[in-house]
C-alpha positions as CSV (number, residue, x, y, z in Angstrom):
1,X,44.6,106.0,6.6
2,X,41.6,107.9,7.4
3,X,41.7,111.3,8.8
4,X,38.9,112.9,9.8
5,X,40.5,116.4,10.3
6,X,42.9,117.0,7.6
7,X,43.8,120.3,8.3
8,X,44.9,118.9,11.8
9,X,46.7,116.4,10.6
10,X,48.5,118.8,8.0
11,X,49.7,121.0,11.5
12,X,50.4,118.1,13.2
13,X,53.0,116.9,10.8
14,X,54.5,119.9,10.4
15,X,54.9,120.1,14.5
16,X,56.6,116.5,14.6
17,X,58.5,117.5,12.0
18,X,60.2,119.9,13.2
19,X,60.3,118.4,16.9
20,X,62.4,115.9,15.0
21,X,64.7,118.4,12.9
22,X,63.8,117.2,9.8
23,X,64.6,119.0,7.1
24,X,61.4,118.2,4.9
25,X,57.6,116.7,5.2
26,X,55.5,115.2,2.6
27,X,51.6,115.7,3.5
28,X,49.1,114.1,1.5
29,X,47.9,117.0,-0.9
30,X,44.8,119.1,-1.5
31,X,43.9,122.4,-2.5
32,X,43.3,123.8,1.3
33,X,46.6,122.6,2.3
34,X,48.5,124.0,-0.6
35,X,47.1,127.2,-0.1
36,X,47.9,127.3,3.4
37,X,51.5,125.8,2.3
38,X,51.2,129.1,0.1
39,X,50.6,131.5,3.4
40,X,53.5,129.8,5.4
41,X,55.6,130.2,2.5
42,X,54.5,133.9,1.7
43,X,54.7,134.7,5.3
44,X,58.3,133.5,5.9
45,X,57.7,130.2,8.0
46,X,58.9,127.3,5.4
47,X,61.8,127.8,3.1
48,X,60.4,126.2,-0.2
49,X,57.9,123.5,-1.0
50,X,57.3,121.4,-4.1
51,X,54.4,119.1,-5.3
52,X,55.3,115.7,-5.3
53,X,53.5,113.5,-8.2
54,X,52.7,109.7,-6.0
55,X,50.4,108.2,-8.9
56,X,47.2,108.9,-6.6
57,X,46.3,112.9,-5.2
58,X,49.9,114.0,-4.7
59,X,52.0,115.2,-2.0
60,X,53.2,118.5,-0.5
61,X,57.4,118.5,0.4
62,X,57.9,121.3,2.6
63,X,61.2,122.2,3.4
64,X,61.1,123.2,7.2
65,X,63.1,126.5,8.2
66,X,65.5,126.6,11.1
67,X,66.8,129.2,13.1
68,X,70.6,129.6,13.3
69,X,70.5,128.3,16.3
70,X,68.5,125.0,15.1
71,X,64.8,126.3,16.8
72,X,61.8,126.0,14.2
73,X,60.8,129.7,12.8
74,X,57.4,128.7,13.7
75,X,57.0,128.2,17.1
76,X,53.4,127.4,17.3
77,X,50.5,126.2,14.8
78,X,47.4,125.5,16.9
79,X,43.8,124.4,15.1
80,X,41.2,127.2,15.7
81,X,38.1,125.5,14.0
82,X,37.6,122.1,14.7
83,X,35.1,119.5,13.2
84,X,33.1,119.4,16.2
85,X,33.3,123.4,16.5
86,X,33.4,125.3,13.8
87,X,34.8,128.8,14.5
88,X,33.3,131.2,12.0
89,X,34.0,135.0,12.5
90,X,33.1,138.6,10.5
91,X,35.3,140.9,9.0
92,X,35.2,142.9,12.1
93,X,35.9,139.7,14.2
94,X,39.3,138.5,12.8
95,X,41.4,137.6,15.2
96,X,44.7,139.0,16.1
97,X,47.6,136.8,16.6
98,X,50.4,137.8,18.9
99,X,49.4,141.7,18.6
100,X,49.8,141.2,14.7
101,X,53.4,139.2,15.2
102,X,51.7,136.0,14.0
103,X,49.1,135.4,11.5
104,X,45.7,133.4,11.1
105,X,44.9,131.4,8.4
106,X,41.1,132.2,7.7
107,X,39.1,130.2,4.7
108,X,36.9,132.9,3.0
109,X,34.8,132.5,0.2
110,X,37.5,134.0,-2.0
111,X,39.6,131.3,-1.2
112,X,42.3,131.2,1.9
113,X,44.2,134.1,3.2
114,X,45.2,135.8,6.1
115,X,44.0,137.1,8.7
116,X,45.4,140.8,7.3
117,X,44.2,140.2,3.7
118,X,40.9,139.1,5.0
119,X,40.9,142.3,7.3
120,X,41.9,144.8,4.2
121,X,39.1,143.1,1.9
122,X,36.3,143.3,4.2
123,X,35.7,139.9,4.6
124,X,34.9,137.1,7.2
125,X,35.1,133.2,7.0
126,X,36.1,130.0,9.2
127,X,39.3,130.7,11.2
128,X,41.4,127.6,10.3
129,X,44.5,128.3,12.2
130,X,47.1,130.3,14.2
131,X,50.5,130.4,13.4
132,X,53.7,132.3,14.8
């Protein structure tokens, strides 16, 4: 399979996922999506994940979390920089996701974080994602 926009494709099967009720995803694995795996799980959105040896780069089980109710704790994941457009921001730029209810996953030359971390260190970088 080729996929030219893997951090789409890593949302997207998160999305269809939980449209589904699925308990669990596997998503082909990488550094950038383990790290943002990292800042759902930090953040409160995914129960657990575990890295899944295949034989070839690996894959990323996450375990989806439900509301008691049997909605998705994340409501929306929507791609903020896109191949075609990349959305590069400052440290006084960072955007604010639902007043500070959600959080944006920005890659910064220290590596990915959050919108807030990315705030508190000064720093700016490609916005990657929204998530609440």
């Amino acid at each position: 399979m080729n996929v030219s926009d893997p951090v789409a494709d890593y949302l997207t099967r998160i999305r269809n996922a939980q449209k589904s009720a699925h308990r669990h995803v596997d998503i082909p694995a990488s550094k950038l999506k383990r790290a943002m795996t990292q800042i759902l799980l930090d953040k409160g959105y995914v129960r657990r994940y575990i890295n899944v040896d295949d034989g070839k780069q690996g894959l990323i089980r996450i375990y989806l979390k439900y509301q008691k109710d049997g909605t998705p704790v994340i409501r929306s994941m929507k791609r903020a920089s896109k191949p075609g457009l990349r959305y590069y921001t400052g440290a006084e730029g960072l955007p604010r996701v639902r007043g500070g209810l959600g959080v944006a996953i920005i890659s910064t030359s220290r590596g990915v974080m959050t919108d807030k971390e990315a705030r508190v260190n000064h720093i700016g970088g490609e916005v990657l994602a929204y998530v609440y």
